[in-house]
mmCIF file of the N, C-alpha and C atoms, coordinates in Angstrom:
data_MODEL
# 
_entry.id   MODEL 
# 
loop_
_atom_site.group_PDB 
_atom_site.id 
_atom_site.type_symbol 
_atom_site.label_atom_id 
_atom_site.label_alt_id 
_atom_site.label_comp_id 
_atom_site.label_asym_id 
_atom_site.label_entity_id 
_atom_site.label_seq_id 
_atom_site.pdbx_PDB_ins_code 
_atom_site.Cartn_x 
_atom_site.Cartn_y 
_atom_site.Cartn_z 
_atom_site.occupancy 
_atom_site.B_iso_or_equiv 
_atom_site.pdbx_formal_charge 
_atom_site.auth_seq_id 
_atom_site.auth_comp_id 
_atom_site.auth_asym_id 
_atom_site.auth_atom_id 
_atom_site.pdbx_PDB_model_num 
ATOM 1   N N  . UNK A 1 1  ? 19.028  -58.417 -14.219 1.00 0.00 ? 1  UNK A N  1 
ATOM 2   C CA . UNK A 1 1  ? 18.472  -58.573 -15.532 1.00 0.00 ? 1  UNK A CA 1 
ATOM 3   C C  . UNK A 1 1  ? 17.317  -57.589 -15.688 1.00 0.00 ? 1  UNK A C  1 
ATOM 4   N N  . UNK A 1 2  ? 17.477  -56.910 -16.864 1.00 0.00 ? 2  UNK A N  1 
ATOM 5   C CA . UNK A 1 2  ? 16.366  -55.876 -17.168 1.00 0.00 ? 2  UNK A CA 1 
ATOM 6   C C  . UNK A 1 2  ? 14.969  -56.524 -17.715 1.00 0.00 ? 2  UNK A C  1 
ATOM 7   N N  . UNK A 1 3  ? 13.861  -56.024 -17.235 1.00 0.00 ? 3  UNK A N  1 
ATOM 8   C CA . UNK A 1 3  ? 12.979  -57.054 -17.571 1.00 0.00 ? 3  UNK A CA 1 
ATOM 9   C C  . UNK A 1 3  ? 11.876  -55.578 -18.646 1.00 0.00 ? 3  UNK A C  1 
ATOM 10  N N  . UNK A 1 4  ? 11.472  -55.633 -19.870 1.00 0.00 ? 4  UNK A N  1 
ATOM 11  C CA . UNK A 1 4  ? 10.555  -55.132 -20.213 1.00 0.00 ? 4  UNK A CA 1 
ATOM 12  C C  . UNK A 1 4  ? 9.208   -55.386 -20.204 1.00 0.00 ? 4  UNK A C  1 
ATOM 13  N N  . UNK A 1 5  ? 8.302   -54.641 -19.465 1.00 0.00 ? 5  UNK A N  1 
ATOM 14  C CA . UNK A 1 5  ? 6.861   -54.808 -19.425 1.00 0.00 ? 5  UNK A CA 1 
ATOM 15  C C  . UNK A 1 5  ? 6.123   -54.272 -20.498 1.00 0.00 ? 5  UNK A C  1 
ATOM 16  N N  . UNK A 1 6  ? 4.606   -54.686 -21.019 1.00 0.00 ? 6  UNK A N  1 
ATOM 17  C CA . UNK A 1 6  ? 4.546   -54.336 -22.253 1.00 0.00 ? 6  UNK A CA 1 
ATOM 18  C C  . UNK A 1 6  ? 3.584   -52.875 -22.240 1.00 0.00 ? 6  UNK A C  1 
ATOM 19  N N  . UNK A 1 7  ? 3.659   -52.766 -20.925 1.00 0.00 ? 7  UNK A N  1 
ATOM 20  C CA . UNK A 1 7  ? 2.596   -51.604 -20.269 1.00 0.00 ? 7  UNK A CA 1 
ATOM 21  C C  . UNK A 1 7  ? 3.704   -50.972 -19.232 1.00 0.00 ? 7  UNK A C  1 
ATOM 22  N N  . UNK A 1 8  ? 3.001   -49.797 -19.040 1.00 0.00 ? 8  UNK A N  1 
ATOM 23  C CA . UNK A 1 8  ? 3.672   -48.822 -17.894 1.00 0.00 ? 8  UNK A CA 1 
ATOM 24  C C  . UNK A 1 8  ? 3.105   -49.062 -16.900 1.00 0.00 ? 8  UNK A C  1 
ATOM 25  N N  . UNK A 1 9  ? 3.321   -48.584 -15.473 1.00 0.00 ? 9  UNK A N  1 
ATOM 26  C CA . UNK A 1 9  ? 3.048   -48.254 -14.076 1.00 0.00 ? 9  UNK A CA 1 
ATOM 27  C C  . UNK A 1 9  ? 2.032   -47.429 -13.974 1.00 0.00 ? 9  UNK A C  1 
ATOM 28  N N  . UNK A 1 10 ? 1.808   -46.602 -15.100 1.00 0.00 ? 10 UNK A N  1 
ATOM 29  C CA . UNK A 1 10 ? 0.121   -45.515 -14.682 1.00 0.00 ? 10 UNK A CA 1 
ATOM 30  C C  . UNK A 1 10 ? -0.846  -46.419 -15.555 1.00 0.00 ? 10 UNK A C  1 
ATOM 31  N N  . UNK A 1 11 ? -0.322  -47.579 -16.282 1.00 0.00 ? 11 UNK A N  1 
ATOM 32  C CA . UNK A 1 11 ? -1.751  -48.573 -17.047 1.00 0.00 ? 11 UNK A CA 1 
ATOM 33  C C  . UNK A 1 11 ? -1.821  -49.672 -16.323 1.00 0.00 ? 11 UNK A C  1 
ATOM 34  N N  . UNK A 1 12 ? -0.943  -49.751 -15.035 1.00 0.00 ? 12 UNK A N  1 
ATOM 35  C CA . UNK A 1 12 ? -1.235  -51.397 -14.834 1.00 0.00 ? 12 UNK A CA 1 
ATOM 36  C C  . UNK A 1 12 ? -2.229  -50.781 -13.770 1.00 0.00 ? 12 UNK A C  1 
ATOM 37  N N  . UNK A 1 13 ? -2.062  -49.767 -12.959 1.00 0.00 ? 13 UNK A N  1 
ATOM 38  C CA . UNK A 1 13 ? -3.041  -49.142 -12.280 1.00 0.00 ? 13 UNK A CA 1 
ATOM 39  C C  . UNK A 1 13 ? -4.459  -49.198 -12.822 1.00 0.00 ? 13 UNK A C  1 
ATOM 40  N N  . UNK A 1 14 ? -4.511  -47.988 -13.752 1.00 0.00 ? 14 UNK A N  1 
ATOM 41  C CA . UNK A 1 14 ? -5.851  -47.705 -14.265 1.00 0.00 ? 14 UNK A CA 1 
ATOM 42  C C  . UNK A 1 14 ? -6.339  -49.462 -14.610 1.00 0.00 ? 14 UNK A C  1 
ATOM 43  N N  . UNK A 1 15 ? -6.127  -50.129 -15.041 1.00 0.00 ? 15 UNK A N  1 
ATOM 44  C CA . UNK A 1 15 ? -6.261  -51.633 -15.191 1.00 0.00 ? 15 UNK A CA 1 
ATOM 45  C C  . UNK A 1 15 ? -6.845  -52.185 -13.625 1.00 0.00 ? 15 UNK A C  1 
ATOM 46  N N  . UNK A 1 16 ? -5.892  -52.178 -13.101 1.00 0.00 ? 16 UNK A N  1 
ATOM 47  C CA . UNK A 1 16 ? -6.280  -52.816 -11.583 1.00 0.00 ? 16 UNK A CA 1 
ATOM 48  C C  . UNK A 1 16 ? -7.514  -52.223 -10.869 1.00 0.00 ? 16 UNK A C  1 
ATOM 49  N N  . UNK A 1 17 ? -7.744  -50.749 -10.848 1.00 0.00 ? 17 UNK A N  1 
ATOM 50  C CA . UNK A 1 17 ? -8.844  -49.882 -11.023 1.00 0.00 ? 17 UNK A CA 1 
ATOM 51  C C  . UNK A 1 17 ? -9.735  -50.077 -11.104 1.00 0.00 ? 17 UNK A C  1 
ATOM 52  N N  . UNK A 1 18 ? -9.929  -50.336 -12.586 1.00 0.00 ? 18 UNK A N  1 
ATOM 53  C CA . UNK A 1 18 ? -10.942 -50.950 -13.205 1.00 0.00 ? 18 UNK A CA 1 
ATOM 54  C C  . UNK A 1 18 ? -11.413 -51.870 -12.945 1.00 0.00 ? 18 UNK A C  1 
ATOM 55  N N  . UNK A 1 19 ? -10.329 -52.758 -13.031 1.00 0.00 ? 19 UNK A N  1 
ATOM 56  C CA . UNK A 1 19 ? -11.092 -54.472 -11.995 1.00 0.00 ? 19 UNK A CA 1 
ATOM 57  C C  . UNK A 1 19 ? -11.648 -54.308 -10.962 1.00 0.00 ? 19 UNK A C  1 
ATOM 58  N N  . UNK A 1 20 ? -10.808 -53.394 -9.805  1.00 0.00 ? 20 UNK A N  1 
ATOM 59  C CA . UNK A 1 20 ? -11.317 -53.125 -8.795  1.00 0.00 ? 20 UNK A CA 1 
ATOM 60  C C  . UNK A 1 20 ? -13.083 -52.471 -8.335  1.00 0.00 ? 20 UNK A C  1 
ATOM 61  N N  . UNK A 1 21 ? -12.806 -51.723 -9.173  1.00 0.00 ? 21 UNK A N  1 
ATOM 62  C CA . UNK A 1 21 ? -13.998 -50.901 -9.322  1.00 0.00 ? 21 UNK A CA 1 
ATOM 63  C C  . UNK A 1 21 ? -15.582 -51.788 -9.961  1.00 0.00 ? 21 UNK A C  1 
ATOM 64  N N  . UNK A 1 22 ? -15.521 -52.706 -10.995 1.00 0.00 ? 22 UNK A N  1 
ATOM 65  C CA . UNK A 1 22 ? -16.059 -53.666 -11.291 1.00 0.00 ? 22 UNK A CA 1 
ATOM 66  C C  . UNK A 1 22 ? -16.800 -54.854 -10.801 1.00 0.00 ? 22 UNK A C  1 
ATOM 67  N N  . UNK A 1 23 ? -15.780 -54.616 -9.310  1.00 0.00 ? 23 UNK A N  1 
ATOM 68  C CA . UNK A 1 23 ? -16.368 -55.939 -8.663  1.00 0.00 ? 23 UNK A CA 1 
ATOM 69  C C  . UNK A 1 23 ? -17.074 -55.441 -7.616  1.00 0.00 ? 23 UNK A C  1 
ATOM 70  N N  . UNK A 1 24 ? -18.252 -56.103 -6.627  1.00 0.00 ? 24 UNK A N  1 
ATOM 71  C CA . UNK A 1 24 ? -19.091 -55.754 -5.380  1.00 0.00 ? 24 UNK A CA 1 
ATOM 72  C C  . UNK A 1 24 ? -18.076 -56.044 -4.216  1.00 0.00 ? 24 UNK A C  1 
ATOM 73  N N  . UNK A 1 25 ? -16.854 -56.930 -4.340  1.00 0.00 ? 25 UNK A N  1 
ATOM 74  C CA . UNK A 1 25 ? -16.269 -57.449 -2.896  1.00 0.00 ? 25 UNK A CA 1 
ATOM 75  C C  . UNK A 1 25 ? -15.155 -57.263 -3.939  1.00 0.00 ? 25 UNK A C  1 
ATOM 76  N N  . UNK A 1 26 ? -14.027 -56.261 -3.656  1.00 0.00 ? 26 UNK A N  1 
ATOM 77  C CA . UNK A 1 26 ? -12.798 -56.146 -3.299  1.00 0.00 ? 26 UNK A CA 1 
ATOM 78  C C  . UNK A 1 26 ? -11.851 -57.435 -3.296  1.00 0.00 ? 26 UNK A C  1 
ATOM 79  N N  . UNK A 1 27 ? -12.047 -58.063 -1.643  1.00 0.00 ? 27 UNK A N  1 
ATOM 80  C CA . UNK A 1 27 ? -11.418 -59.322 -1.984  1.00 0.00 ? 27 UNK A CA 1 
ATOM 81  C C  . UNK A 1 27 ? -11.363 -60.257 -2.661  1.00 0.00 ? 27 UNK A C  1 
ATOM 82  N N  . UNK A 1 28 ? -12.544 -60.445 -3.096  1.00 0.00 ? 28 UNK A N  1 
ATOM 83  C CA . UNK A 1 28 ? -12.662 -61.434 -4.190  1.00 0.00 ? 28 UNK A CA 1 
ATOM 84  C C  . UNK A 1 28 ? -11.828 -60.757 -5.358  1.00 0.00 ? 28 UNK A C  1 
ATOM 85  N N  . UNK A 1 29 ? -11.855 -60.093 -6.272  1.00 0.00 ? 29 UNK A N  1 
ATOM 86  C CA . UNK A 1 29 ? -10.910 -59.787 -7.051  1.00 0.00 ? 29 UNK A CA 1 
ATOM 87  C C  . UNK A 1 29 ? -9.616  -60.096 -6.566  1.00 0.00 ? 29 UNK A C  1 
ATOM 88  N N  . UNK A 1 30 ? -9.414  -59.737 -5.692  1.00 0.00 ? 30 UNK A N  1 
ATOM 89  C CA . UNK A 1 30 ? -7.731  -60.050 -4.848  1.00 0.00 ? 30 UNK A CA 1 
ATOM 90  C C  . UNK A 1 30 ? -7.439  -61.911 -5.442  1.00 0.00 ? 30 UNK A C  1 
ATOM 91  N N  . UNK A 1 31 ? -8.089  -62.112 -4.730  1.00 0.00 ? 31 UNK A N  1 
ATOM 92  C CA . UNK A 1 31 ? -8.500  -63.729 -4.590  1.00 0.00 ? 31 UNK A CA 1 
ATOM 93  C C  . UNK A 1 31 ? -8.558  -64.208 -5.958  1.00 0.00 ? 31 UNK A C  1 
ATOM 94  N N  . UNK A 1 32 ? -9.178  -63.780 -7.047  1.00 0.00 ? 32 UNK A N  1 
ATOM 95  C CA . UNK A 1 32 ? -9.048  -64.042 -8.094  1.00 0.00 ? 32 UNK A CA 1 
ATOM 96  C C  . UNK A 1 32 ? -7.936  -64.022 -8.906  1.00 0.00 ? 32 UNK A C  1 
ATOM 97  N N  . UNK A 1 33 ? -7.494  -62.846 -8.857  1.00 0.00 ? 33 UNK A N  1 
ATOM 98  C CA . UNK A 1 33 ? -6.238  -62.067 -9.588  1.00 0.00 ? 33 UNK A CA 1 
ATOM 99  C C  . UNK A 1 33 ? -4.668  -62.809 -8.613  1.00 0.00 ? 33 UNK A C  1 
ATOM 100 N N  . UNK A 1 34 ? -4.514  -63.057 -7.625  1.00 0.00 ? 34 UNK A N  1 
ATOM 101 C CA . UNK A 1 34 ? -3.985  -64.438 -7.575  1.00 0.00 ? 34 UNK A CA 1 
ATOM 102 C C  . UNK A 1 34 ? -3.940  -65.994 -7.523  1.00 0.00 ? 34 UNK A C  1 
ATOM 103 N N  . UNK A 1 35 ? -5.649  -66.141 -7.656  1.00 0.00 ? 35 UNK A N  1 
ATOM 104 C CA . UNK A 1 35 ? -5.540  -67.860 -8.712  1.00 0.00 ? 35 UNK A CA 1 
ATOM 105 C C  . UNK A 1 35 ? -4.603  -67.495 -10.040 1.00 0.00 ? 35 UNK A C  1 
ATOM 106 N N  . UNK A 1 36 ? -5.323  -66.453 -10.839 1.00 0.00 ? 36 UNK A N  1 
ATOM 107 C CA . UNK A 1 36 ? -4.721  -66.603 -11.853 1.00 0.00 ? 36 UNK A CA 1 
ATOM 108 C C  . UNK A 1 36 ? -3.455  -66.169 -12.249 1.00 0.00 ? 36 UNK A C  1 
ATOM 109 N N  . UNK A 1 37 ? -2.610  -65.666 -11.122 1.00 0.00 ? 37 UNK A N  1 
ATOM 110 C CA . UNK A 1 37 ? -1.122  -65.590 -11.338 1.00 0.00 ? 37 UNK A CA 1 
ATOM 111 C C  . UNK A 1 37 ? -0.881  -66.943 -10.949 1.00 0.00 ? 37 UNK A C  1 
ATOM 112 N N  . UNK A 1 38 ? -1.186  -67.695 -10.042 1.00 0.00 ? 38 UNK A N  1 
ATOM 113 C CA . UNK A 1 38 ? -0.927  -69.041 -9.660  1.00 0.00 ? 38 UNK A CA 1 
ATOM 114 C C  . UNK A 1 38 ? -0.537  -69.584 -11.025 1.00 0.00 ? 38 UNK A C  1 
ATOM 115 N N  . UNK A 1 39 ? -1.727  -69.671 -11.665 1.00 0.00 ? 39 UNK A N  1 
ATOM 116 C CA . UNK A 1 39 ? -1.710  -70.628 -13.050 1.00 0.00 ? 39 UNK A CA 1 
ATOM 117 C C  . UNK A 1 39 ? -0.636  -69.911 -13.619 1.00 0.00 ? 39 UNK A C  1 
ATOM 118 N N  . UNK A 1 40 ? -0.921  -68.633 -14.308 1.00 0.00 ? 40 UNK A N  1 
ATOM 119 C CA . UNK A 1 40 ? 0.151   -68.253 -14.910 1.00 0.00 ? 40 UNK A CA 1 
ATOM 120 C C  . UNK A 1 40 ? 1.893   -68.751 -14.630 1.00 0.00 ? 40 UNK A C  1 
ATOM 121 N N  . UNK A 1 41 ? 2.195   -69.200 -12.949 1.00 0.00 ? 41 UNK A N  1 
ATOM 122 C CA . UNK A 1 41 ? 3.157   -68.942 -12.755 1.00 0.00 ? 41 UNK A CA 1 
ATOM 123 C C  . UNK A 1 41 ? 3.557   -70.563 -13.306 1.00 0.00 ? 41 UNK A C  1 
ATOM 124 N N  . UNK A 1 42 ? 2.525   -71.664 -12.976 1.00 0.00 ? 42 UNK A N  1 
ATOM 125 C CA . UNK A 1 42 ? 2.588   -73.198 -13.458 1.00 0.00 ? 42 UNK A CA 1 
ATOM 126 C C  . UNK A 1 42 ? 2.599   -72.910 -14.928 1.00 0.00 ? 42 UNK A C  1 
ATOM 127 N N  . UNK A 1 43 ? 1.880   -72.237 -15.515 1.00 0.00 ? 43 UNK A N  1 
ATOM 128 C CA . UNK A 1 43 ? 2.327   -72.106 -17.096 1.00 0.00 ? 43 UNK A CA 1 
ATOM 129 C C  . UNK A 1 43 ? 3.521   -71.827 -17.328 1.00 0.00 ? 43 UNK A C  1 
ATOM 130 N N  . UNK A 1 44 ? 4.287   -70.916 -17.254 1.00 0.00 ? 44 UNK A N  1 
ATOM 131 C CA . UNK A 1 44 ? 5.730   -70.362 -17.048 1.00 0.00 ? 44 UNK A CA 1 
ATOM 132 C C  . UNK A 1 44 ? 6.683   -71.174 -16.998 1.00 0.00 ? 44 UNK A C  1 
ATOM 133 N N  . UNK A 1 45 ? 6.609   -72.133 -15.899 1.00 0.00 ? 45 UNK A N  1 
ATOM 134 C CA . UNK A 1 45 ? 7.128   -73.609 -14.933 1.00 0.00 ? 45 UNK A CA 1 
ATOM 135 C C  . UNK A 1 45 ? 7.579   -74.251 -16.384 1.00 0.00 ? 45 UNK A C  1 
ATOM 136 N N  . UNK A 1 46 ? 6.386   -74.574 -17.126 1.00 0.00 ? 46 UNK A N  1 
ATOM 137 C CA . UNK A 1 46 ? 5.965   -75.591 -18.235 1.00 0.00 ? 46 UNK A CA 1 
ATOM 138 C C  . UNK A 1 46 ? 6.515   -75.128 -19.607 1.00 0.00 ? 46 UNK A C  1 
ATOM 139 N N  . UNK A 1 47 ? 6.495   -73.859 -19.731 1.00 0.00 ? 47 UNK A N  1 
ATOM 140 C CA . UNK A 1 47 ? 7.150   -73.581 -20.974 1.00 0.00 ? 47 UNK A CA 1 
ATOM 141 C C  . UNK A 1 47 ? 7.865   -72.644 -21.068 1.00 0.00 ? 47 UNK A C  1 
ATOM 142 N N  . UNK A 1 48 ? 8.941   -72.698 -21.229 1.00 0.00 ? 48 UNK A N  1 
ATOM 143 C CA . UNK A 1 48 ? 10.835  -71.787 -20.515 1.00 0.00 ? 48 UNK A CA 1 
ATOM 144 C C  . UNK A 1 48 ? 10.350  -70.605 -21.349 1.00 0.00 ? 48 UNK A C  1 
ATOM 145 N N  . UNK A 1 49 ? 9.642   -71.032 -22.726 1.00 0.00 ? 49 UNK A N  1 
ATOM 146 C CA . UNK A 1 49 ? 9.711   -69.571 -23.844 1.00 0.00 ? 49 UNK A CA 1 
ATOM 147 C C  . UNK A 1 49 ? 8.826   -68.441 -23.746 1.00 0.00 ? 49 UNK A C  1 
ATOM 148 N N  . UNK A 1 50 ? 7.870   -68.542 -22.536 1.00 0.00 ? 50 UNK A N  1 
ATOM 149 C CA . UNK A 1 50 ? 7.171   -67.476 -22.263 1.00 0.00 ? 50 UNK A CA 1 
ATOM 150 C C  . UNK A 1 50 ? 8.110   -65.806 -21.795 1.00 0.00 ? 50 UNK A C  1 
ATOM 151 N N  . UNK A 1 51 ? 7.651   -64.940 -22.183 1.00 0.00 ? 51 UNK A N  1 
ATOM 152 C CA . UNK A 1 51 ? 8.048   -63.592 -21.804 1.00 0.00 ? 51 UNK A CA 1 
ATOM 153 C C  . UNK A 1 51 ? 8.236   -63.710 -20.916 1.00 0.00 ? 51 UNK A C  1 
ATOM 154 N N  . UNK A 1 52 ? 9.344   -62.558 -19.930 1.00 0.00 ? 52 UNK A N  1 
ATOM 155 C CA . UNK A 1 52 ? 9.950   -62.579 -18.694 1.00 0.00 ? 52 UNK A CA 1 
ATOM 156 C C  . UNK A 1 52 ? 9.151   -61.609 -18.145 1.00 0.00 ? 52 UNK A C  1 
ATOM 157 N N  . UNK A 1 53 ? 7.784   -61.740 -17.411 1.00 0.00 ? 53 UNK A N  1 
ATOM 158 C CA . UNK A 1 53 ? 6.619   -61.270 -17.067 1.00 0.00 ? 53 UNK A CA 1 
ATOM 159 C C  . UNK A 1 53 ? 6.283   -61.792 -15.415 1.00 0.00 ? 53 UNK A C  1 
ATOM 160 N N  . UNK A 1 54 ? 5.994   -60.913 -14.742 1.00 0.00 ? 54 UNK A N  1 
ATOM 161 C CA . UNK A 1 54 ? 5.747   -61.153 -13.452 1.00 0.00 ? 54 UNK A CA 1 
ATOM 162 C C  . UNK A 1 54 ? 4.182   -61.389 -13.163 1.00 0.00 ? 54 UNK A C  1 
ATOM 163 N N  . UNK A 1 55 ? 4.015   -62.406 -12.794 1.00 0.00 ? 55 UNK A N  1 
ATOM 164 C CA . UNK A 1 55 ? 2.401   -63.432 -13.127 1.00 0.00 ? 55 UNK A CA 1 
ATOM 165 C C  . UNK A 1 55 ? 1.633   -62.936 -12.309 1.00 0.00 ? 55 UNK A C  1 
ATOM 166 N N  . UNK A 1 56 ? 1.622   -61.733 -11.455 1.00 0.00 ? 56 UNK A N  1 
ATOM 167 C CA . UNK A 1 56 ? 0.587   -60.787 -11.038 1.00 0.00 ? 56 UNK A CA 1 
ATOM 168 C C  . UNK A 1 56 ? 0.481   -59.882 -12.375 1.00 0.00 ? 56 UNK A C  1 
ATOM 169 N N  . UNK A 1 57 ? 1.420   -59.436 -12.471 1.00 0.00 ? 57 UNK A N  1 
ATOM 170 C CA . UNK A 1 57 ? 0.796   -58.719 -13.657 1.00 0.00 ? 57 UNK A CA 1 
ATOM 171 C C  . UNK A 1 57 ? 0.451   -59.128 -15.281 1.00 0.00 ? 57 UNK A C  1 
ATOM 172 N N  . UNK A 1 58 ? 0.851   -60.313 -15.211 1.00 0.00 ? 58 UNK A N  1 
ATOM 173 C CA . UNK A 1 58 ? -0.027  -61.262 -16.403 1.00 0.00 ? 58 UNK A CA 1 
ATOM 174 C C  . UNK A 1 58 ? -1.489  -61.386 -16.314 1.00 0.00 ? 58 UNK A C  1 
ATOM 175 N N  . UNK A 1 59 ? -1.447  -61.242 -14.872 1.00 0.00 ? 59 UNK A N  1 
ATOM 176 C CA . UNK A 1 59 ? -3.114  -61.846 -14.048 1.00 0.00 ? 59 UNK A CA 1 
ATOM 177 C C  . UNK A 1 59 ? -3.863  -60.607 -14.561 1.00 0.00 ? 59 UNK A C  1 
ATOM 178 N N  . UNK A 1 60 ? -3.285  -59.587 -13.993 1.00 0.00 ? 60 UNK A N  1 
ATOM 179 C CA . UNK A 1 60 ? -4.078  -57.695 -14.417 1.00 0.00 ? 60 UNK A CA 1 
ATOM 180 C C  . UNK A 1 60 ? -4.266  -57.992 -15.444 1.00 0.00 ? 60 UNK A C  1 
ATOM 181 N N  . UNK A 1 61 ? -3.145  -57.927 -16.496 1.00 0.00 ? 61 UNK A N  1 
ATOM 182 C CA . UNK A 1 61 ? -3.278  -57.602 -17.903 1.00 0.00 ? 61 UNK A CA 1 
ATOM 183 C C  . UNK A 1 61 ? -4.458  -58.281 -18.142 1.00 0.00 ? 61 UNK A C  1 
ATOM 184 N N  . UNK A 1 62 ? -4.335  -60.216 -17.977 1.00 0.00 ? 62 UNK A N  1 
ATOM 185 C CA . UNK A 1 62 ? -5.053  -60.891 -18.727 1.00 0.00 ? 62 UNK A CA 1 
ATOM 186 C C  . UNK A 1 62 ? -6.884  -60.440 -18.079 1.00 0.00 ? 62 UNK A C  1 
ATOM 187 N N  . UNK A 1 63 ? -7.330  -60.457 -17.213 1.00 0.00 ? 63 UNK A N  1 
ATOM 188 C CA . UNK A 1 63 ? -8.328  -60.056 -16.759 1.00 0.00 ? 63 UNK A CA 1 
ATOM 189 C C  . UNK A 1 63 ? -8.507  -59.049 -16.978 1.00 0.00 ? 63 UNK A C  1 
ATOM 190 N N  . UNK A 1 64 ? -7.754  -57.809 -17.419 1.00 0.00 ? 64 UNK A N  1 
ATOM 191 C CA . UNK A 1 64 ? -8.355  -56.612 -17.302 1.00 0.00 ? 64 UNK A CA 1 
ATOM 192 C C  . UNK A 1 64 ? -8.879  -56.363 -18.779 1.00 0.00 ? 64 UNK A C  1 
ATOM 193 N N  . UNK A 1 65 ? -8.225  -57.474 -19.881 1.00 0.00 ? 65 UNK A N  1 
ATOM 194 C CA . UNK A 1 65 ? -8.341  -57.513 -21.100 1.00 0.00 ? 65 UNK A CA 1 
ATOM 195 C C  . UNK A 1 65 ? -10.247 -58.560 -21.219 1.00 0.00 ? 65 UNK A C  1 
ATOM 196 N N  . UNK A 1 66 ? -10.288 -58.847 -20.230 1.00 0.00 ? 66 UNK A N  1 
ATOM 197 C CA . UNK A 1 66 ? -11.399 -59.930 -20.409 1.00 0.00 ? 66 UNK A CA 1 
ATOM 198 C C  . UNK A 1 66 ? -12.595 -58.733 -19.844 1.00 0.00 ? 66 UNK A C  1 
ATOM 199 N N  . UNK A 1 67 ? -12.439 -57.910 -18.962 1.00 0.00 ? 67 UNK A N  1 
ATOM 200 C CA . UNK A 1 67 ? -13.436 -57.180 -18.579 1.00 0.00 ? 67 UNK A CA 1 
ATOM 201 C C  . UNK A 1 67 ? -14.408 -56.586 -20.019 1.00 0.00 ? 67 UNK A C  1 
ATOM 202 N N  . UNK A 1 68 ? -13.832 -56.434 -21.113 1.00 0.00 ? 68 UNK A N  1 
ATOM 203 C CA . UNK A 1 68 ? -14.469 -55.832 -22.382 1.00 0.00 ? 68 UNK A CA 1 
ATOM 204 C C  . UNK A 1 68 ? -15.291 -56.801 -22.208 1.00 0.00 ? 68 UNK A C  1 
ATOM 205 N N  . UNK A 1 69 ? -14.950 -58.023 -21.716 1.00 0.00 ? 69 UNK A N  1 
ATOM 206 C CA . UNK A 1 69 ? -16.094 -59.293 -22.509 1.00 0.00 ? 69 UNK A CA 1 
ATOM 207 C C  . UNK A 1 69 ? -16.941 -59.161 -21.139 1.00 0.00 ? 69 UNK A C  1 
ATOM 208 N N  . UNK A 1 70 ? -18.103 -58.995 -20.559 1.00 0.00 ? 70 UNK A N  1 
ATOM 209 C CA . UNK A 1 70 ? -18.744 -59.473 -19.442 1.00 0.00 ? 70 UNK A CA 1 
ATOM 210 C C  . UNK A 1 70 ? -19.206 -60.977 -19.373 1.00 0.00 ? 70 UNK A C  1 
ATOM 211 N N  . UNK A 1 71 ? -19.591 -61.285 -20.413 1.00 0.00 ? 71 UNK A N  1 
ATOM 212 C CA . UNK A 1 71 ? -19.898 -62.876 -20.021 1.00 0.00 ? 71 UNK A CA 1 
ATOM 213 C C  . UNK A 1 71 ? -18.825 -64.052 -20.041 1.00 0.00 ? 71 UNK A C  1 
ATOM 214 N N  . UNK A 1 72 ? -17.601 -63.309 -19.723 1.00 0.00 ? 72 UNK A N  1 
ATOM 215 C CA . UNK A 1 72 ? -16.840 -63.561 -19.496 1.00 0.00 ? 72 UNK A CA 1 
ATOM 216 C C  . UNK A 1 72 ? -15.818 -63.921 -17.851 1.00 0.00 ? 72 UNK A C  1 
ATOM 217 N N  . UNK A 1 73 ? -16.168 -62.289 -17.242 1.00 0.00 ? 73 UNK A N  1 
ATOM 218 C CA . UNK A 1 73 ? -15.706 -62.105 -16.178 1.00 0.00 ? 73 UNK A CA 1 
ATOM 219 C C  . UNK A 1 73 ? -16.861 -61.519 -15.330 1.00 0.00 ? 73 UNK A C  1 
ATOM 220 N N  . UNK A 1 74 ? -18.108 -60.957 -15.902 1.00 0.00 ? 74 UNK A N  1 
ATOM 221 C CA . UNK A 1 74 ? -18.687 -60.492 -14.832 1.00 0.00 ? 74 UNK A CA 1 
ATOM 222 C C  . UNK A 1 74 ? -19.575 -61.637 -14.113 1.00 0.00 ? 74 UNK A C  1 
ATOM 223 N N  . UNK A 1 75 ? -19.667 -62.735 -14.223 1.00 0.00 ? 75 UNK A N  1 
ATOM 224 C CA . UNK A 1 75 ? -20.162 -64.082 -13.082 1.00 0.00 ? 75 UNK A CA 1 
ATOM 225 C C  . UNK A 1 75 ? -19.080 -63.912 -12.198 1.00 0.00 ? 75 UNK A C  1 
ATOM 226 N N  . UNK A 1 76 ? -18.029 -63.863 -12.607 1.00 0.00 ? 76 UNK A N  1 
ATOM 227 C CA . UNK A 1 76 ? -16.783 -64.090 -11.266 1.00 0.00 ? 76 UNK A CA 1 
ATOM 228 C C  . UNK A 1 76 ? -17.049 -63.169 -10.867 1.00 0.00 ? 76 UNK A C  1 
ATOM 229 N N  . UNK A 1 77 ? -16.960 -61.492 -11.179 1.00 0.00 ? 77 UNK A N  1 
ATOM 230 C CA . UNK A 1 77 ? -17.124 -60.700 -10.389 1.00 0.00 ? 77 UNK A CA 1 
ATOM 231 C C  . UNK A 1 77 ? -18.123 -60.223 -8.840  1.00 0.00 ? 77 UNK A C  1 
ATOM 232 N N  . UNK A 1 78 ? -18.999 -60.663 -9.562  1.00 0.00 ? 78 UNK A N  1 
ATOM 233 C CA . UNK A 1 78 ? -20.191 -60.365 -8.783  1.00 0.00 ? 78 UNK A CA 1 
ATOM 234 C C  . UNK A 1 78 ? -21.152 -61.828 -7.987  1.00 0.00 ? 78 UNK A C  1 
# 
């Protein structure tokens, strides 16, 4: 099954990057960015009609979209 992503392979990077780059500890982003595929993947579980999206990269997208906001993500970060 063909799956469409709503981003390419050189933006999920520059994205991950960015997160990466953002945070003081590395792992912790790691650590983060799979809690929140976790959830994502129990969301998914729960409602069949979500996009056919691989919940690491729901996790990028959705966090990398929250980095604009700092009082948002930069407590977790740092």
């Amino acid at each position: 099954m063909a799956r469409h992503f709503p981003v390419n392979a050189g933006e999920m990077v520059e994205r991950a990057d960015r997160l990466m780059s953002a945070a003081s500890n590395r792992y912790r982003v790691v650590v983060q960015v799979s809690r929140r595929a976790k959830r994502c993947r129990h969301q998914d579980n729960e409602n069949p009609d979500t996009p056919l999206m691989k919940p690491v990269i729901r996790a990028v997208l959705e966090m990398s979209d929250e980095f604009t906001e700092p009082e948002i993500i930069g407590h977790e970060l740092h």
